[in-house]
N, C-alpha and C positions, 0 to 999 in steps of 0.2 A: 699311542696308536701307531704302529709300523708302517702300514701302508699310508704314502699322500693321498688326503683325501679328497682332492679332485679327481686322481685317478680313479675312484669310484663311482658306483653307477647311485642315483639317485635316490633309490629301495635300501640299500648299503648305507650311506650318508645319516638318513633317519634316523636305522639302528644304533648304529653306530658315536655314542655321545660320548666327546671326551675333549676337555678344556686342561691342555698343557698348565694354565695358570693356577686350576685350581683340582688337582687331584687330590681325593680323599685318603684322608691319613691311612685310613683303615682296608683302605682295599673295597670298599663298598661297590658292588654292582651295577645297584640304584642311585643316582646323587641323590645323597640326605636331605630331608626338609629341613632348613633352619629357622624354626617359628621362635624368633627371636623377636623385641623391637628395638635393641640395643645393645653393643656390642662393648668389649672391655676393654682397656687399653689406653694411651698418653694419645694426646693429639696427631694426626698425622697417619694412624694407622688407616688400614685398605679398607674396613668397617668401621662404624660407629653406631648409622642411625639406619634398620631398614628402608625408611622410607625415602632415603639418598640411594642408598646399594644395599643388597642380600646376595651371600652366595648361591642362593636358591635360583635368584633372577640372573646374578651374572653367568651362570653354566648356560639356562637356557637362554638365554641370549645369544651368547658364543656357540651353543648348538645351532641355530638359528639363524645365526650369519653363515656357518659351513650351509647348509643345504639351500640357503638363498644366492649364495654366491656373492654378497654381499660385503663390507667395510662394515656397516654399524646396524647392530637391529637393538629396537629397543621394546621391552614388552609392560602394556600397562593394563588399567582394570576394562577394557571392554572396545569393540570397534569403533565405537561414537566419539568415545576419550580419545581413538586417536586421531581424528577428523575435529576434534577441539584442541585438540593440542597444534595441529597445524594453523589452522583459523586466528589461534592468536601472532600468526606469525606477521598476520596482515596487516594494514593500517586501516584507521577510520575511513569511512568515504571510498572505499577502495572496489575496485569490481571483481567477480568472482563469475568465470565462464564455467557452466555446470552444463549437463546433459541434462533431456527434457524428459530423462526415463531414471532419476537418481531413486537410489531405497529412499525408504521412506524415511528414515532417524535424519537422514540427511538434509533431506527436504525441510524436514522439522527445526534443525540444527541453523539452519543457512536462513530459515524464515527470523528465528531469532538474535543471529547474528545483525541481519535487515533492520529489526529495530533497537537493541542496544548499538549498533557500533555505524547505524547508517550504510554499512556496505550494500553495495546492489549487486544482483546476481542476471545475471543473462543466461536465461534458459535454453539450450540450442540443439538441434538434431546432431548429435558428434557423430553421424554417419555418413554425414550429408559434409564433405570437405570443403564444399563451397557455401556452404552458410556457416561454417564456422570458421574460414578466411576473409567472409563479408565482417561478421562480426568484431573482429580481432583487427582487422584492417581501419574499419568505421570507430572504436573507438580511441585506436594506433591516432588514429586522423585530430580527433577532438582532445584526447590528450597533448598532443605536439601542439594545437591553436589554443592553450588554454583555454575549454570550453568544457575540459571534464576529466573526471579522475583517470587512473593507467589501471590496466588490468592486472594483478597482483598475483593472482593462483588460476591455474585451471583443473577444475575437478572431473576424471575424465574414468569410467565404469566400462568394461569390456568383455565377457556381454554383463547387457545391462540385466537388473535384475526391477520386474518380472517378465518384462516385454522382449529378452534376450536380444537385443540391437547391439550391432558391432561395432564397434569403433575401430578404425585403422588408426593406431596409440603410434608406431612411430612418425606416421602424415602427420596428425595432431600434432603432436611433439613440435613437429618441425613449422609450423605454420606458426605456433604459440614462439618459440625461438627468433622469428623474423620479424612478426609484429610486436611482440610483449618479452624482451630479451630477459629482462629482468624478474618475469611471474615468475613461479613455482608453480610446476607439471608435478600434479600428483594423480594417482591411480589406487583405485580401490582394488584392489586385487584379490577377493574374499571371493567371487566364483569359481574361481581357477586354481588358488594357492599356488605357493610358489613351484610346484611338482608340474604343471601345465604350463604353465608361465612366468615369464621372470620380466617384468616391464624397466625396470632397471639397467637391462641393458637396452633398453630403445632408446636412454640418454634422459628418462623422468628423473625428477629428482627425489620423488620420497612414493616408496607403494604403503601403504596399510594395508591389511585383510582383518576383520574378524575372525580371531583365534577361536571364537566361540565353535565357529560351522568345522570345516576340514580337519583345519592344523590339530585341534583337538579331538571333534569327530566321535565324541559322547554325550554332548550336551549338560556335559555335569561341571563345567567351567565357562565363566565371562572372561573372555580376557581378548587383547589386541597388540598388532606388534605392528612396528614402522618399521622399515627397513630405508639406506640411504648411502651415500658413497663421501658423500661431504662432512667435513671433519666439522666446518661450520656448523649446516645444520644440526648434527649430531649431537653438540653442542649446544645447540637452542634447547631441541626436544629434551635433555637431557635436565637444562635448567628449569622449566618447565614442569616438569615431572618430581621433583626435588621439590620445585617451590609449592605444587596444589599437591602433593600425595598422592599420585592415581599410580603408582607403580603398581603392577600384579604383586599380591602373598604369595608369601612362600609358598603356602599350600598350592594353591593354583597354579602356582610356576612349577610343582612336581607334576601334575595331573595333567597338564599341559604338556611337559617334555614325554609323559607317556604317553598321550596321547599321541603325539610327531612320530614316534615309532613307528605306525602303521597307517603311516599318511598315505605312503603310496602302493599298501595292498587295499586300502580300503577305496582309493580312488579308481584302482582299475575297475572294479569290480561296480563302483557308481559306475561310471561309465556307460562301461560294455551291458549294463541292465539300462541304462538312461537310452544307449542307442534302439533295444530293442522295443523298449516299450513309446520311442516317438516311430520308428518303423511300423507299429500295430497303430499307433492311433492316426497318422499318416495314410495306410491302408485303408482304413475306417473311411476315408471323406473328410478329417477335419483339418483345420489351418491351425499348426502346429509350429511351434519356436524355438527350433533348436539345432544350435549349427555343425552337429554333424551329417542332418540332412543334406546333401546336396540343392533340395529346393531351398534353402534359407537363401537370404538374397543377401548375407556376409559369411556365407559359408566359406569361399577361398581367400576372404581376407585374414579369417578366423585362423585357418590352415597356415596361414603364415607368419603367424604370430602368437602360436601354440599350439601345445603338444597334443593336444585334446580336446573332446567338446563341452566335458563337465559333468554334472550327475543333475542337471537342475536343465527341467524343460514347462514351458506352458503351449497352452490349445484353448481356442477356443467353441465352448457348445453354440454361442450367436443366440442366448436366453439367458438369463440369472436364474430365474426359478428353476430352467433345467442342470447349470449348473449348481446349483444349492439342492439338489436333489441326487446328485452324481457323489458331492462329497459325502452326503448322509448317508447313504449307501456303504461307502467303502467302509474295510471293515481290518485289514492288515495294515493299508495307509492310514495313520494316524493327523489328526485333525491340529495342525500347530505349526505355531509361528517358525522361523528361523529355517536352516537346515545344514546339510553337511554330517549329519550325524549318521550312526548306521543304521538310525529304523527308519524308514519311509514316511515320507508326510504328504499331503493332500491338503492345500488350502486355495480359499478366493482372496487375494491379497490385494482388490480394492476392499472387502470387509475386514480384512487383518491388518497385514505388513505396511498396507500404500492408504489406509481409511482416513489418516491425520491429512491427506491433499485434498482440498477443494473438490467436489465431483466435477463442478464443471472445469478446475485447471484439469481433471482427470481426462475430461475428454476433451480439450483441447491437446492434448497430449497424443491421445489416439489411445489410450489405456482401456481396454472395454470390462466393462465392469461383470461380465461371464467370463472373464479369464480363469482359466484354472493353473494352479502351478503344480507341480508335481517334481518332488525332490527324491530322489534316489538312496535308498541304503543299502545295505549289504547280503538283503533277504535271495532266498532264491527268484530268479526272475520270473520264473514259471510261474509260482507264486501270486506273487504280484500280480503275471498277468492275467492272471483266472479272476482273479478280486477285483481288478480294476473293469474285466471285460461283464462280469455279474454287475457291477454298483451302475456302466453305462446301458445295461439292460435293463435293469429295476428301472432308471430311472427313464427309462422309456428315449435315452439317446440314439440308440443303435434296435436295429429289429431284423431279423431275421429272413434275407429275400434269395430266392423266393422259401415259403416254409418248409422245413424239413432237409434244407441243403446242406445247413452248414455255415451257411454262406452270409454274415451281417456287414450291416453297409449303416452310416450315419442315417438316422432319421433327418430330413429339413427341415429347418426352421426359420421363418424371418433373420436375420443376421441385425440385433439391434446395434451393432457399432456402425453398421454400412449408411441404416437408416440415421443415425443422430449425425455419421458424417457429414450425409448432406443437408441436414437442419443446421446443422452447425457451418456450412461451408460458407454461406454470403456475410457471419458475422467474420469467418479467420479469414477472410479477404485482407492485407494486412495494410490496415489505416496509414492516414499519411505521419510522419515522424510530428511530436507533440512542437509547437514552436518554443523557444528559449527567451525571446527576448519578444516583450509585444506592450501594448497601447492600449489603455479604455477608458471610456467616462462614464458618468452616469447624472444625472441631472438633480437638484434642490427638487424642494416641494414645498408648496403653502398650503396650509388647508383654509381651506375658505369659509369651512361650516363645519364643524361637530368635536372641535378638542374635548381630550379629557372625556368629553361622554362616548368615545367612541369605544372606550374600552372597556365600556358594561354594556355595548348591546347598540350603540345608538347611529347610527350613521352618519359618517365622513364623508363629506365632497373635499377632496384633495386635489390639486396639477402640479404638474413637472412644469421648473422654472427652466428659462433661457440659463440661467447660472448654473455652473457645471462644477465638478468633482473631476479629477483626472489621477490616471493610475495609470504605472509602467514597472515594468519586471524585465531585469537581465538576468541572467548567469551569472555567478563566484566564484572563484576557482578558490574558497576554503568551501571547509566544512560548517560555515555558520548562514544563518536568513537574516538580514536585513531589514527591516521598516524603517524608514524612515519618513515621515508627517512633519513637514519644517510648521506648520500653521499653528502646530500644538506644541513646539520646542523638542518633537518626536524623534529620536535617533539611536535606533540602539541594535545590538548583535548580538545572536543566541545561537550556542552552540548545538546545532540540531542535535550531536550524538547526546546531551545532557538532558534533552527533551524526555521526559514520562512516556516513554512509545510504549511500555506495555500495560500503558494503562489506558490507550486508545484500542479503542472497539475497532474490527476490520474494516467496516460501514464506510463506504464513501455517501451512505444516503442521508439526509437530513433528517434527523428523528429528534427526541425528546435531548434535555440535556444530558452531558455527563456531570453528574456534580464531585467526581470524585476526581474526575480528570480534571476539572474548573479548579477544584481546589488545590490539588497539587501544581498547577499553572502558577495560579494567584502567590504560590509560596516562591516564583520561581523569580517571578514576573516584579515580589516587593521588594525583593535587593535593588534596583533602579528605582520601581514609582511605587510606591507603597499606599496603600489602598485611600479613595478619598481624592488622591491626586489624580483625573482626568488622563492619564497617558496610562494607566492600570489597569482602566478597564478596555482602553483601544488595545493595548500587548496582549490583553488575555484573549479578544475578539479572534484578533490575528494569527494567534499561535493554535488556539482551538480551531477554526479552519484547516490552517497548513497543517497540522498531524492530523488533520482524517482526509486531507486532500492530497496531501504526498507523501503517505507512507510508502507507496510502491513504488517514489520516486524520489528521496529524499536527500536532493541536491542542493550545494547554494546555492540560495538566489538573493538577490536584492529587490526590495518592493520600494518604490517611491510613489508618495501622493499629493496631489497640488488641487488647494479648495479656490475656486472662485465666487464661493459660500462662503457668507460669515459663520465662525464656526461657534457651537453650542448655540445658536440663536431661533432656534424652532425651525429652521431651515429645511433639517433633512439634513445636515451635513453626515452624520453619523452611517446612516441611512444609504446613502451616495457612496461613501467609503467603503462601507460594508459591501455594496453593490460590486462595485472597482476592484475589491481583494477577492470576492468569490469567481466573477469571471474573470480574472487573471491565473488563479488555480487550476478553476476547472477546464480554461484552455491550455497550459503547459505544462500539468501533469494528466492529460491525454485521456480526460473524462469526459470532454466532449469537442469533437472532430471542427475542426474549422470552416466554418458557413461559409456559403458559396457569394464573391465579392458583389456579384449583382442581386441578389436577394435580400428582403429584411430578415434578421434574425430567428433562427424557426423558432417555434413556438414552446417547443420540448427544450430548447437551447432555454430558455428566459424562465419558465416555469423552475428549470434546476436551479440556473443562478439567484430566482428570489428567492425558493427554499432556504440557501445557503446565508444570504445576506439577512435571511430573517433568524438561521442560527446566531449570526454575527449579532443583531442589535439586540437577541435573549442577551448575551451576554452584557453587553454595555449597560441596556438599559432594565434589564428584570424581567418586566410584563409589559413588551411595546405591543401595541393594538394591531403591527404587520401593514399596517397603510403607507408609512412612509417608505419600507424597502417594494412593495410595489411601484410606488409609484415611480420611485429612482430605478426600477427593472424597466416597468412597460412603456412610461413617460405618460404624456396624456393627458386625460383626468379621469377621475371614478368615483365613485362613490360605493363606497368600501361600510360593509355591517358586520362586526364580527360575533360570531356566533358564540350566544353565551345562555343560560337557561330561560332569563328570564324575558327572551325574546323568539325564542321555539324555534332558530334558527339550528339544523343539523352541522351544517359550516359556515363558512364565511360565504360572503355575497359579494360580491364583485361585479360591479356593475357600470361599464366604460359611458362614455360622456361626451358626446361631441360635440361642439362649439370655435364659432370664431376666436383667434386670441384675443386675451384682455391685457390690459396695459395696467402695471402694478408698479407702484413705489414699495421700495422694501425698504423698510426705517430698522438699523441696528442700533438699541438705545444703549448698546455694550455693559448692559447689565447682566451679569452672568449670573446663570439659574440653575437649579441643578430637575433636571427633568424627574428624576427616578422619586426625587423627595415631595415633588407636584404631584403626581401621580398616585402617587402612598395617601397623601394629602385628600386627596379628593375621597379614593376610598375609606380613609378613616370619618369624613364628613358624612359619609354615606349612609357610615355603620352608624354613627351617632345623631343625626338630625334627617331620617329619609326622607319627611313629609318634603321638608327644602327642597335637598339635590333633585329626588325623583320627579319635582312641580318644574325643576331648569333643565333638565335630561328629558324630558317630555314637550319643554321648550324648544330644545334646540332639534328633536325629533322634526317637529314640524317645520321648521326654518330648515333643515335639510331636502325637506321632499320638496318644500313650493321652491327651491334652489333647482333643484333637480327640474324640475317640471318646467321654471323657468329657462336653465340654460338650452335645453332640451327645446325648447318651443322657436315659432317664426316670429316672435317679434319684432317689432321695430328697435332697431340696435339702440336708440338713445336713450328708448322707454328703460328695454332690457337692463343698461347700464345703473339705470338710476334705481330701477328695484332692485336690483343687485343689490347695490351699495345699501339700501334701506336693511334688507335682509342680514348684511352682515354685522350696520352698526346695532340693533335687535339681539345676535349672536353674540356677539361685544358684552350685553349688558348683563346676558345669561352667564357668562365667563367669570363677569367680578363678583354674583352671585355664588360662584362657585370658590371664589377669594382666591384666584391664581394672575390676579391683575394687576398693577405696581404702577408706581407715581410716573416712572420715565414715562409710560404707554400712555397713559390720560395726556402729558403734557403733550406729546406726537398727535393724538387725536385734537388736541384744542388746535395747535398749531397746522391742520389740514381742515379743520372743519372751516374757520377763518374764509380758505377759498372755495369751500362747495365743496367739499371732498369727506367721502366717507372713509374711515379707518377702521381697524379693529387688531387685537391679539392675533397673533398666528401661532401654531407651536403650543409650547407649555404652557406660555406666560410666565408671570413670577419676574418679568424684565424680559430680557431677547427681543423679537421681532413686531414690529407692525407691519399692515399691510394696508395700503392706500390704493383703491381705485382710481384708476386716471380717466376722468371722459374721453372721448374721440377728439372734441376739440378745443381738447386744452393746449395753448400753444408751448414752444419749450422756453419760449422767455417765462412764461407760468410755471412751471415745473420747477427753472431754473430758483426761482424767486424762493420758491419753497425749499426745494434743497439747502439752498443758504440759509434758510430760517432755523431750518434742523439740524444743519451744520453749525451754528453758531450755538446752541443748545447742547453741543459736546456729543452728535449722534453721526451714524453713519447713515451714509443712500444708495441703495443700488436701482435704478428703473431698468425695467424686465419685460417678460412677457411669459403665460399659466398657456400649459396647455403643448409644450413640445415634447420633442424626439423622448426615449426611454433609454436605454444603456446602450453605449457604443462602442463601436471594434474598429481599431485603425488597421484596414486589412492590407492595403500597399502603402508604405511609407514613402515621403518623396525622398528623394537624396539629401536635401537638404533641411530635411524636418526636424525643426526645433526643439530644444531639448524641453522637461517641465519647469524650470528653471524661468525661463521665456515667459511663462503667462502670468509672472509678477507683472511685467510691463507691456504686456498686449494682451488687448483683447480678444477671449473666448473664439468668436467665431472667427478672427484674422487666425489666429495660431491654430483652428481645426483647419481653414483652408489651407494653410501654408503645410501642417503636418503630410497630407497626402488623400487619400481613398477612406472613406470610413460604410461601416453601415451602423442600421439600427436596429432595435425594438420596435 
């Protein structure tokens, strides 16, 4: 080539293909396709394997680089491949600052990255310079306090495609340089191609385009190129591309460099039709997106940071059905994805290009779903605009005022984006930041009347004990979550990015199980505790929570939980845990907003977290009856009927309970039971002897209402106490009928009956817990006497009180609030006062 060819004008350049390194022997015109996959020769030669290097691909490459201006371009199979190829550049856990108007592959690309690699992505108006230096600054700030990952890449579109939003790419640049010195600025540069713009010199580090649209400009080739000035990166991408095979074929890389040819007669010509037909629809009345208007609101930043405004504009009708009636009409502009090519196309790209987004992330976005796009070919414009002005006639857009002039103007229409803005405005009010590090308890339970039968239909009177469960969550600065349960020998770290995340459903709502997710857990979960072992099914609990509670936020954190409950002992302990890990999630990954510190708990607040805690105890325990994760929610007491056929129940019944507190000995005979194998237990009794069970679940039916009707009444408190107790030891006898009673419990019961005291099973039975009614005036030298009796019998005591608080939130900490550590050796209510402010249930 004689002439230097930067002394050439840019239309010159195109033509013009010629790679000093590799001129064709023969004098060839066209550089040759070499549809090869393998090349001849001793080691060390310049080919070997096409899918390292082809001559095909290195010409146009080096084409490629002259007309970008460019050090390295490298060309592979599609725009997406190169937006994957960069993406690996990043680490796990890493942040990704993107624009809140990306294509949509991208969208789709970054959503999956989210859950194989845990990266998180911060969606931001890139026009708006001051929320994209809020952002960059605020996580500048938590990365230096170890509190959270560094920002890694900034993915940054100009204009955006469909919504055409401007970004000023060298501000950006520069604000990404100050806060995140060390991300990678890259730029998708597929509206523009490098003939409009060259972002590269605004000091980015890597542009891509979709070779598919412009660069090619026929639609009869996928292919994508990076372009970059760092010898490093070029290098990466290079390795990269070698190692997974996505370089462009030969073929493709000829069709392609023909295509380059008339990159820039084909773009003047979008263009100068693109300007004409937003100047007609403009005229028209409608709100149109395209920055060679001077009304665009980045029209003069556009101006200064390229050569031109593009061949791709949208508008919108302020209807879908009228825009779904516009495109059906046209009949030159063709109905289809992509663009850049030189026929014209016509689509709604919330139903095509942008359909794989959320409608409602769509319109939090401001994306109106009558958007029409309209991509520019190389037809006569006149053309065009006869067919486009018939399709907004037909479809009754536009009409003719006054008739007979000549003269059309937009028909009005309701504008449904303005309308959903403002439905939408009070929820994008924007929440307070989720907190990081926080405090909760949630309380034991006894059931008083109805084990085991509550789980065919029968009614439970259950309370929340004074004995508590407590749960606290901080920040990680890895990539792993934390549980730790010292009560159960629980300790262990799991690498969020190894987590199954796409085998979690998107749902943060509580629904049926996943058994497929459970299972792939349980495989994750048996390298540690291997099924059978007690700490197997608390990791599977906790891990099925946290991936459907923080996929959107998938941080470390560390979970710690401290039982002031004997644990596995019919307590509730599980129940309480369950309670403690759902509201820990769902306040610090920002599923529900922080209650007001002088309020109780709202009421929407409690109803989610039992939801969730009763996913928690499906998991631990099979088929739990839902009583005990209420009652560790709301506290209290209730009497709880779970709806099942043979009781005509639609749902459950829940039914609160108000009474003075009772005063309870809680006897741990430390006989360890397995709740799940009671419960199997009763229903296989069920299945084989019904006259029995059905004559003791009919029993203990009745000892539940006159309970009920009892606590519920004005009696005289000492009356009350003592039918109580009759009612429960009755309960008792229906229990061992049921054969879930065990020698520790009878011997706990002789040794309270001794001093006027009635007992009974709490929980499964099977061993675990009794429960002792204390009179009013029983003194504590008497209590005392007893304790020692049952403590010298190799059992544990806790004296309590039925009937408190439900799940708590430590809302101000004091300065000097105790760690959970602390409630080994103080008591409950010292270490809540000492902690600081709480509320409740």
């Amino acid at each position: 080539m004689p002439l230097d060819p930067s002394e050439c004008a840019f239309a010159t350049k195109c033509t013009a293909v010629y790679d000093p390194k590799h001129v064709d022997q023969y004098g060839a015109s066209s550089t040759p396709v070499y549809l090869t996959a393998t090349f001849k020769g001793l080691p060390g030669a310049e080919y070997d394997y096409s899918r390292v290097s082809n001559p095909s691909r290195d010409v146009l490459e080096h084409h490629l680089s002259q007309i970008q201006g460019c050090k390295h371009t490298h060309a592979v199979s599609s725009g997406m491949a190169c937006l994957d190829i960069i993406m690996r550049m990043i680490r796990p856990g890493d942040i990704v600052l993107a624009g809140d108007d990306l294509y949509g592959g991208s969208d789709r690309l970054l959503e999956l990255y989210k859950k194989q690699m845990g990266i998180r992505v911060d969606n931001v108006d890139t026009t708006d310079l001051s929320a994209v230096e809020e952002v960059l600054a605020r996580r500048a700030k938590e990365h230096a306090e170890g509190n959270g990952p560094r920002v890694a890449l900034a993915l940054l579109e100009s204009p955006t495609n469909p919504m055409i939003k401007i970004a000023d790419l060298p501000r950006c640049t520069s604000l990404v340089r100050q806060y995140a010195p060390e991300a990678l600025v890259v730029v998708d540069n597929t509206m523009m191609s490098p003939y409009l713009m060259r972002p590269l010199d605004f000091g980015v580090d890597i542009v891509y385009d979709s070779a598919t649209k412009y660069l090619c400009g026929h639609h009869d080739v996928l292919a994508g190129i990076l372009a970059c000035n760092s010898d490093d990166l070029s290098a990466k991408i290079h390795f990269t591309i070698k190692s997974v095979g996505n370089g462009l074929s030969p073929l493709d890389c000829f069709l392609l460099l023909r295509g380059v040819k008339t990159l820039a007669l084909r773009m003047d010509r979008q263009q100068a039709s693109a300007q004409e037909i937003a100047n007609y629809l403009n005229r028209l009345g409608f709100k149109v997106r395209y920055p060679g208007l001077r009304s665009h609101p980045g029209h003069d930043v556009h101006a200064r940071q390229a050569k031109g405004a593009g061949g791709v504009l949208s508008f919108e009708t302020g209807n879908v059905q009228l825009s779904e009636k516009v495109v059906a009409a046209a009949r030159l502009w063709g109905v289809s994805v992509s663009f850049g090519c030189v026929n014209s196309l016509i689509t709604m790209p919330c139903q095509m290009s942008h359909a794989s987004i959320d409608p409602r992330v769509r319109a939090e976005r401001g994306l109106p779903e009558n958007l029409i796009r309209l991509c520019l070919g190389i037809e006569d414009v006149n053309d065009l605009l006869r067919d486009l002005h018939q399709a907004l006639l037909t479809a009754g857009a536009i009409r003719e005022e006054p008739a007979g002039s000549g003269t059309f103007v937009r028909v009005p229409v309701d504008d449904e984006m303005e309308v959903l803005r403002r439905q939408l405005a009070p929820e994008l009010a924007k929440p307070p930041a989720a907190p990081t590090t926080l405090t909760v308890s949630a309380p034991g339970k006894v059931i008083l009347f109805g084990e085991h039968a509550v789980v065919h239909g029968v009614t439970a009177i259950a309370a929340a004990t004074a004995l508590r469960c407590y749960g606290h969550v901080k920040p990680s600065k890895t990539t792993q979550v934390t549980l730790s349960l010292p009560d159960i020998d629980l300790v262990h770290h799991w690498d969020i990015l190894a987590l199954p995340w796409l085998l979690c459903s998107n749902s943060t709502e509580a629904k049926e199980l996943d058994m497929q997710l459970l299972s792939a857990l349980s495989a994750i979960v048996s390298v540690a505790y291997p099924e059978g072992d007690r700490r197997h099914n608390a990791s599977m609990a906790f891990l099925y929570l946290y991936m459907h509670l923080a996929q959107e936020s998938s941080h470390g954190q560390i979970f710690e939980l401290r039982s002031k409950l004997p644990i596995s002992a019919g307590l509730g302990s599980s129940a309480a845990v369950s309670t403690c890990l759902a509201t820990l999630m769902l306040y610090t990954h920002g599923h529900l907003p922080l209650p007001s510190p002088t309020e109780p708990m709202p009421k929407e607040h409690t109803a989610r977290i039992n939801a969730w805690a009763f996913m928690a105890e499906k998991v631990i325990h099979g088929e739990p009856s839902g009583v005990d994760n209420t009652v560790a929610t709301l506290g209290g007491a209730v009497a709880f009927t779970r709806a099942v056929p043979s009781n005509g129940l639609s749902e459950n019944r829940l039914v609160p309970i108000s009474f003075d507190a009772v005063r309870l000995l809680i006897t741990d005979t430390k006989v360890v039971r397995n709740t799940k194998e009671l419960v199997a237990s009763v229903t296989q009794q069920k299945a084989e002897d019904p006259v029995r069970v059905e004559a003791a679940f009919a029993t203990i039916q009745m000892l539940a209402d006159q309970a009920q009707a009892l606590l519920s009444s004005t009696m005289p408190r000492k009356e009350l106490v003592e039918r109580l107790g009759m009612l429960m030891d009755l309960n008792h006898l229906q229990l061992v009928q049921l054969r879930v009673g065990h020698a520790a419990l009878e011997d706990v019961r002789k040794a309270t009956w001794a001093q006027g005291l009635r007992s009974k099973l709490t929980g499964a039975g099977g061993g675990g817990c009794a429960i002792t009614l204390l009179h009013d005036q029983l003194s504590e030298k008497d209590v005392h006497s007893l304790t020692d009796t049952l403590h010298a019998r190799g059992f544990a005591t806790y004296e309590t009180e039925v009937g408190g608080n439900g799940v708590g939130l430590l809302v101000h900490p004091s300065d000097t609030a105790p760690d959970l550590e602390a409630l080994q050796t103080t008591d409950s209510h010292a270490w809540d006062q000492a902690s600081g402010t709480w509320i409740y249930a």
